[in-house]
Rosetta silent file (secondary structure, phi, psi, omega in degrees, C-alpha in Angstrom):
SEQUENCE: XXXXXXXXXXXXXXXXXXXXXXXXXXXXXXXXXXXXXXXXXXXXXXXXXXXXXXXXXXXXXXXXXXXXXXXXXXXXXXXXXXXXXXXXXXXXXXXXXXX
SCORE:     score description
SCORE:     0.000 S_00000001
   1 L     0.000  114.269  154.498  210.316   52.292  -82.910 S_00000001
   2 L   -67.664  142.895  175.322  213.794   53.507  -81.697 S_00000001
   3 L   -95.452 -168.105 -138.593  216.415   54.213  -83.977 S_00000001
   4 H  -102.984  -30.780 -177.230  219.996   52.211  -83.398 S_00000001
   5 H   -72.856  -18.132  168.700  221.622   56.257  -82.261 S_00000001
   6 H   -72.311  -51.968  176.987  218.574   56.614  -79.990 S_00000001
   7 H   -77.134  -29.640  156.085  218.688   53.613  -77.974 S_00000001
   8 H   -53.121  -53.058 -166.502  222.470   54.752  -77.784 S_00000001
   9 H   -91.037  -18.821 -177.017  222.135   57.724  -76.236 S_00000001
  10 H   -79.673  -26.998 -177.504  219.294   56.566  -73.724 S_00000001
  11 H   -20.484  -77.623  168.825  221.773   53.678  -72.775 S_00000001
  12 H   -12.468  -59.740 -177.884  223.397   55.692  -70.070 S_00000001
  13 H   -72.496  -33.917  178.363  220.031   56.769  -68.369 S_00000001
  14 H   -80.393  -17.080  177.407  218.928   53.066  -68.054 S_00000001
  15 H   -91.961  -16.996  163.715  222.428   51.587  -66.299 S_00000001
  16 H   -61.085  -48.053 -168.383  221.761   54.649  -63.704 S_00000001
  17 H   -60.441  -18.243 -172.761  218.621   53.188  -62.961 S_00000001
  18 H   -88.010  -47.855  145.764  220.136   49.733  -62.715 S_00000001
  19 H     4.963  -21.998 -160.182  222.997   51.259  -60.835 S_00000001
  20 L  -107.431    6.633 -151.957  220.047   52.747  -58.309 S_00000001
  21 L    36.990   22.720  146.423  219.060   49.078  -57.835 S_00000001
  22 L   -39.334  109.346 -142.733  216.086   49.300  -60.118 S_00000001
  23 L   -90.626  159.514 -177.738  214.809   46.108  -61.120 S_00000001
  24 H   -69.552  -36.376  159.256  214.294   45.821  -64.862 S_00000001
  25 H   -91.259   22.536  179.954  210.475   45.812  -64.581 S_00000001
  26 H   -86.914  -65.607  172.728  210.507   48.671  -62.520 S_00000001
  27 H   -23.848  -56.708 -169.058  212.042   50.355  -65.810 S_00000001
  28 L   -58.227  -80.816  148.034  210.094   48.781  -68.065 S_00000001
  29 H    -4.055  -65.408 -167.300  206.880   50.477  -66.008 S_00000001
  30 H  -103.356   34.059  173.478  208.074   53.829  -65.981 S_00000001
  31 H  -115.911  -32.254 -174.215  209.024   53.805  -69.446 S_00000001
  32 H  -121.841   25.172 -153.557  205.475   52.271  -70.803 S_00000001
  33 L  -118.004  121.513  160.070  202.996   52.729  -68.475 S_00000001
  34 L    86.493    8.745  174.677  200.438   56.239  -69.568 S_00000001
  35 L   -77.996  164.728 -174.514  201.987   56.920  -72.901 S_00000001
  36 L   -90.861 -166.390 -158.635  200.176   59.333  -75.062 S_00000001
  37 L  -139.538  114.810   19.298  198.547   58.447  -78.243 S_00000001
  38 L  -114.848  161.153 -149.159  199.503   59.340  -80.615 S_00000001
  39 L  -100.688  102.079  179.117  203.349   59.077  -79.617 S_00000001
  40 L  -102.320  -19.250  178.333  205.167   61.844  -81.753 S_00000001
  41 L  -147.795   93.327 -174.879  208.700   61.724  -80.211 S_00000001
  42 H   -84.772  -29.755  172.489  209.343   58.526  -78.321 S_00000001
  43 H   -44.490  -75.089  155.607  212.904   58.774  -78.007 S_00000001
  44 H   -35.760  -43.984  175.807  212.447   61.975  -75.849 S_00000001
  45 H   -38.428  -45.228 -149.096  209.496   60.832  -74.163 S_00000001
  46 H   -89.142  -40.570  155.569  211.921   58.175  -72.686 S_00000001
  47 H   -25.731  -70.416  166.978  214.878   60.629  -72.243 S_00000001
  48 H    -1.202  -86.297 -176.611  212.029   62.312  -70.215 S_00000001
  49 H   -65.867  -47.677  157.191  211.075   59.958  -68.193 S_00000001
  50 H   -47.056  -44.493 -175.264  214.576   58.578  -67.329 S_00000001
  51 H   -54.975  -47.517 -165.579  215.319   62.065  -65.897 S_00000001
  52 H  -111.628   -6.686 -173.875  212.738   62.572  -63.960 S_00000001
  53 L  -112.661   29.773 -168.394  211.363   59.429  -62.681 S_00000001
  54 L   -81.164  161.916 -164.233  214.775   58.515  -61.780 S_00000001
  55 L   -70.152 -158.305 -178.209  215.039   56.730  -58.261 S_00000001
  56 L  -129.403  178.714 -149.242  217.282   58.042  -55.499 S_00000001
  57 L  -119.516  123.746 -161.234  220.750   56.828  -54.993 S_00000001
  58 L   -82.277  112.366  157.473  221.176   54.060  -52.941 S_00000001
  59 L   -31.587  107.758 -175.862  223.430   55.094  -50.040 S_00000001
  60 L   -66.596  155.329  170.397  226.688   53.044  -50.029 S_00000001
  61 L   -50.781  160.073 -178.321  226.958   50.564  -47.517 S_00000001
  62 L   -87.172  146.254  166.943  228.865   51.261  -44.462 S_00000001
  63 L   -83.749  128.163  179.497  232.292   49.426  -44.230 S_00000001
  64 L   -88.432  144.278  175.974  232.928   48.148  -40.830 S_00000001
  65 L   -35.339  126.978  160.645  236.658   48.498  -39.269 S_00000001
  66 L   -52.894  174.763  173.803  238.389   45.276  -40.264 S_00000001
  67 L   -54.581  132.697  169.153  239.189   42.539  -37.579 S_00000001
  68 L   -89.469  162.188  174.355  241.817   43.226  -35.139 S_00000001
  69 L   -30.992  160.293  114.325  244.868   40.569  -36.017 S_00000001
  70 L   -80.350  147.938  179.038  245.496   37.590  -34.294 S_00000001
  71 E  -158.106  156.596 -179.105  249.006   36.939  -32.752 S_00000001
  72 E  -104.041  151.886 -132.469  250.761   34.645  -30.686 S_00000001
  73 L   -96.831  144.802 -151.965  251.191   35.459  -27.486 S_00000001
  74 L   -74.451  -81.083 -159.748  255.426   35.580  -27.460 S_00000001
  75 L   -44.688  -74.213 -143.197  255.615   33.918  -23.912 S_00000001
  76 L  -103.687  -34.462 -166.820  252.601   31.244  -24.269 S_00000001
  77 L    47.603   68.558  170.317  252.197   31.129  -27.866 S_00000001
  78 L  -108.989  152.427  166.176  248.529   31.229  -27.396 S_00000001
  79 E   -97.343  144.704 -171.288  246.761   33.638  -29.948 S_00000001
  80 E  -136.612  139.727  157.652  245.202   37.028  -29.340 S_00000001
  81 L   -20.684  -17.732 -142.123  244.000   40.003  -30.397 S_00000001
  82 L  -129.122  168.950 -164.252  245.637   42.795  -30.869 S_00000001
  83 L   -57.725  -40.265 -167.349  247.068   45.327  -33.413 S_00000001
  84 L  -128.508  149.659  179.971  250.749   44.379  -32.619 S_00000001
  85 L   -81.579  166.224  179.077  252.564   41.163  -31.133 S_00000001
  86 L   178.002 -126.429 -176.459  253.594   40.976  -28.169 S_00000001
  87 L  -135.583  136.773 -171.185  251.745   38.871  -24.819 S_00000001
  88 L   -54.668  168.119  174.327  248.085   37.959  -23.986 S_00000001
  89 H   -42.355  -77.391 -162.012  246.232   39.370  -21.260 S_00000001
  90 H   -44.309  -58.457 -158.584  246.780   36.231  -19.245 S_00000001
  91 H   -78.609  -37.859 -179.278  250.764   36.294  -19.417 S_00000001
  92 H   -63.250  -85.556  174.065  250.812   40.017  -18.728 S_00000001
  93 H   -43.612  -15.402  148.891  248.685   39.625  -15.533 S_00000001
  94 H   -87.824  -59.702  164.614  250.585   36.860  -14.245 S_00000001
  95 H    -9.108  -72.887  164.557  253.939   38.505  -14.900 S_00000001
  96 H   -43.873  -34.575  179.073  252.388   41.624  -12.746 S_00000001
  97 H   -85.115  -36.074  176.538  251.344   39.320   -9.549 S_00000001
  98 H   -66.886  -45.767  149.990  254.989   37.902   -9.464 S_00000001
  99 L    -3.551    0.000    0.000  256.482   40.907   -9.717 S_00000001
């Protein structure tokens, strides 16, 4: 039996593990699996066990660069890539052969 100040204070240690992406019967496991008998401080026990069985911290994800823009190309008003507007590939490389 937990008291209502017990279950308080352990709160904390159970949203790291779900924070850790611990599944709730992973918890559940390492909280009740092997206790001794007879069970003289369970509140600590479980303090304990959060502490020490705790998982390892899931690496954040990598972010990838965003997307470059699209823009229309000022001469064709075809759309393109790039960071800034301006003129596609295409109109810039004909523009150079008349030239």
């Amino acid at each position: 039996m937990l008291s209502e100040n017990d279950i308080r204070s352990l709160t904390p240690a159970v949203a790291t593990w779900l924070e850790r992406d611990a599944a709730p019967a992973t918890i559940t496991r390492a909280l009740t699996t092997d206790l001794p008998v007879p069970l003289k401080y369970p509140a600590k026990l479980l303090a304990h066990r959060l502490s020490t069985l705790l998982p390892a911290a899931v690496p954040p994800a990598r972010s990838s660069p965003p997307p470059v823009p699209l823009q229309n190309c000022d001469d064709c008003d075809r759309a393109f890539r790039a960071p800034e507007p301006g003129r596609c590939g295409a109109c810039v490389a004909e523009s150079s052969v008349t030239t």
